[in-house]
C-alpha positions as CSV (number, residue, x, y, z in Angstrom):
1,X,38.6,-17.9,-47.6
2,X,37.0,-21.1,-46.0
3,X,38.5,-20.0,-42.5
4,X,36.4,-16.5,-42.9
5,X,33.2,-18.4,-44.1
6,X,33.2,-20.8,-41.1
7,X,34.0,-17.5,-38.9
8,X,31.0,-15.4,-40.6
9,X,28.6,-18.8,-40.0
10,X,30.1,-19.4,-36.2
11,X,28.7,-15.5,-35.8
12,X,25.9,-16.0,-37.5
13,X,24.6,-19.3,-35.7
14,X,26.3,-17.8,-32.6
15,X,23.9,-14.3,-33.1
16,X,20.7,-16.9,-33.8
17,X,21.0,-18.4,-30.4
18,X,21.4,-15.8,-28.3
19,X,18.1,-13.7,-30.1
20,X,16.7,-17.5,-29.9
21,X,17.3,-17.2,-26.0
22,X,16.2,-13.8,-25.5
23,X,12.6,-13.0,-25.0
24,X,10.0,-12.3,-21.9
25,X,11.4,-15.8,-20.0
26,X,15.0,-13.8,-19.8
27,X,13.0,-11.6,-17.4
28,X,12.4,-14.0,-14.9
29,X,14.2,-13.4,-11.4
30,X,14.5,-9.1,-12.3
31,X,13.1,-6.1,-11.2
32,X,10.7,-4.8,-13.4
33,X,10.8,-0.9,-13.1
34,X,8.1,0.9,-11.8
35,X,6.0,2.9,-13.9
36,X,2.9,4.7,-13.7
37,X,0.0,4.3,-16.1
38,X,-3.3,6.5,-16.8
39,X,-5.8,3.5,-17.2
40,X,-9.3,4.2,-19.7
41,X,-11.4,5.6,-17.4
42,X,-9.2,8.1,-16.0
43,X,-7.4,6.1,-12.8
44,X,-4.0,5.6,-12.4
45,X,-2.5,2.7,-12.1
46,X,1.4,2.5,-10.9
47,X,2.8,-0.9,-10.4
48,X,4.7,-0.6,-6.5
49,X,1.5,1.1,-5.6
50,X,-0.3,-2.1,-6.5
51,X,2.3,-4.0,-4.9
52,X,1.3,-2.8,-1.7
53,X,-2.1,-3.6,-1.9
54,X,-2.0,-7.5,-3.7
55,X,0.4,-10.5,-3.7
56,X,0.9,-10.3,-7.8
57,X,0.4,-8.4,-10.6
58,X,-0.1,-9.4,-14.1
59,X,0.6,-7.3,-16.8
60,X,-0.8,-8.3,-20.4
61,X,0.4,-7.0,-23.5
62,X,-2.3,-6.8,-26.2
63,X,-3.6,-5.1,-29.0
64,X,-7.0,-4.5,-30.6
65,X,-6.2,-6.3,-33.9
66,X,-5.1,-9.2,-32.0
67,X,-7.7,-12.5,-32.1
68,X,-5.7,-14.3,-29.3
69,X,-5.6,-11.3,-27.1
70,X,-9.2,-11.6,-27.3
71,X,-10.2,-15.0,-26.9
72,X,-8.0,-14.6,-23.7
73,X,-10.0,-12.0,-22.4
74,X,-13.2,-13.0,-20.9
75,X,-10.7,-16.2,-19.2
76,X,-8.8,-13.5,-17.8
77,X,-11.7,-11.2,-16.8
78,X,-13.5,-14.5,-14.9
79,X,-9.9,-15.4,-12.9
80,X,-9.7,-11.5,-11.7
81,X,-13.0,-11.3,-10.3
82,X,-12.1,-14.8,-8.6
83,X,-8.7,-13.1,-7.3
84,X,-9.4,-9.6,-7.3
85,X,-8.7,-9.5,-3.7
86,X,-4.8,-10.6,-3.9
87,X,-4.2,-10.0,-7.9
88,X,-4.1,-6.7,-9.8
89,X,-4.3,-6.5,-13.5
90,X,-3.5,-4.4,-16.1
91,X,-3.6,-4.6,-20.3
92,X,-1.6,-2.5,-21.9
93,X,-2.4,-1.8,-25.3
94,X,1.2,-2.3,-27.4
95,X,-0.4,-0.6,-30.7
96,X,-0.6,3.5,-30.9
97,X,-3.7,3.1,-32.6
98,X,-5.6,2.3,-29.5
99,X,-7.1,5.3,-28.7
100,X,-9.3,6.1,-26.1
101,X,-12.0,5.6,-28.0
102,X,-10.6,1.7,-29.1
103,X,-9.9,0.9,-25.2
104,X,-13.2,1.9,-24.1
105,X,-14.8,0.0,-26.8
106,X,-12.8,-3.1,-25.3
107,X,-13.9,-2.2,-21.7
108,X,-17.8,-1.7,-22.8
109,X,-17.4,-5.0,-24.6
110,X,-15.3,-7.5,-22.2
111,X,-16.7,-5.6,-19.0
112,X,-13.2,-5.5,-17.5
113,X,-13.0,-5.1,-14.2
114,X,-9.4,-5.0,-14.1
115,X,-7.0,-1.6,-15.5
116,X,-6.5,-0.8,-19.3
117,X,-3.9,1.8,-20.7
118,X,-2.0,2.1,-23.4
119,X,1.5,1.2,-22.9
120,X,2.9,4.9,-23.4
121,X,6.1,3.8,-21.4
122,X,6.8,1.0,-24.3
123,X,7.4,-1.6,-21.9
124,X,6.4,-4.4,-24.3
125,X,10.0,-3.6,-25.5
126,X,11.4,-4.6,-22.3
127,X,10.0,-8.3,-23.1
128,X,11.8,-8.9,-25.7
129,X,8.9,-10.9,-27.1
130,X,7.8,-11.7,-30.7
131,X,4.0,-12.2,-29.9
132,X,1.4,-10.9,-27.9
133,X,-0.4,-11.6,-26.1
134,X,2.3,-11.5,-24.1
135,X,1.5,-11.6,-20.3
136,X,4.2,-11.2,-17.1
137,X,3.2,-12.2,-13.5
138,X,5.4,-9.9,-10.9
139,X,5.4,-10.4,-7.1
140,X,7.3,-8.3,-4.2
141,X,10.1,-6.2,-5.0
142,X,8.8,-6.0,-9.0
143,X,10.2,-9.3,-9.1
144,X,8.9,-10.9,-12.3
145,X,7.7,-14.3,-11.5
146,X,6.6,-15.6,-14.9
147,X,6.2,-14.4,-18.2
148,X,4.4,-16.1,-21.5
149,X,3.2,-15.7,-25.0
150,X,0.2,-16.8,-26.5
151,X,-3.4,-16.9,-25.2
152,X,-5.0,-18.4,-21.9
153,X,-7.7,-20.9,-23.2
154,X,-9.9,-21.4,-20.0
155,X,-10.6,-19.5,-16.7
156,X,-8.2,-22.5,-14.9
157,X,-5.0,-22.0,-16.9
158,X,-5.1,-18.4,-15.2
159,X,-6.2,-20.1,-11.6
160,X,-3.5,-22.3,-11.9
161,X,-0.7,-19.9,-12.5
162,X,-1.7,-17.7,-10.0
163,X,-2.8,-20.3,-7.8
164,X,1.4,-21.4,-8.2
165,X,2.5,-18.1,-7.3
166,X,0.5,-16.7,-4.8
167,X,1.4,-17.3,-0.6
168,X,-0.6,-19.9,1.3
169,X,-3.1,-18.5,2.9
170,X,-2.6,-18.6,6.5
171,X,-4.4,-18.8,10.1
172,X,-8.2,-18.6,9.6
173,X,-8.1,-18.2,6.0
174,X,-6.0,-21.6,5.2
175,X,-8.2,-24.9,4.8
């Protein structure tokens, strides 16, 4: 009896650290796959195609409901315009509730300039993640770069993590 209690607890503490281990950081070093979005607004947005035109691209995972995902917002918002030129965004929606409707209410409100879809692929699964938001940085070959959970609190916590991510600018452009 005590050799299949310590058995069922090895399992049990061995199944609590391996869920403990698994989340968006597990993504690191992979290929993300490719999908292809309609953003509000009408546009479509499919990650290689982005590829091809920026260094990065962040995908956010949000929902309406969600207070972090919206303090994060206008932070994220100011660090696109600033990087618009070599980082594409997108926020995904996670919750089937966000119609239309919700997403342009977000747009109109936030004035993103950057994509927003619902995430009809469910590719917040592919995270593994517990919280949103939940926000991935993927570079060439749909390599994720970085991924985290929980809200951006200024403009320079985005800078920074693009900043550590994206080439050095070279030639004319480096100073």
């Amino acid at each position: 009896m005590k050799r299949i209690v310590c058995l069922l607890l090895t399992a049990l503490l061995l199944t609590v650290t391996l869920s403990a281990a698994a989340g968006p950081e597990s993504l690191i070093g992979t290929a993300f796959p490719d999908f292809t979005v309609t953003a509000y607004g009408g546009e479509t947005f499919t990650l290689s195609e982005a590829l091809e035109t920026h260094d990065l691209v962040v995908i956010n995972f949000w929902a309406s409901w969600c207070g972090p995902c919206q303090y994060e917002f206008p932070y994220m918002e100011a660090a696109y315009e600033q990087y618009a030129d070599r980082v594409a965004v997108i926020a995904l929606s996670v919750d089937p509730n966000d119609t239309d409707k919700v997403l342009g209410e977000f747009v109109d409100y936030f004035r993103f300039q950057f994509h927003v879809a619902r995430d009809q692929e469910n590719l917040f699964r592919l995270t593994q993640s517990q919280g949103i938001p939940t926000t991935l940085i993927i570079g060439s070959g749909r390599t994720v770069l970085a991924a985290d959970v929980g809200a951006k609190t200024s403009i320079s916590a985005f800078t920074k993590w693009f900043d550590s991510f994206l080439p050095a600018a070279s030639g004319a452009d480096a100073e």
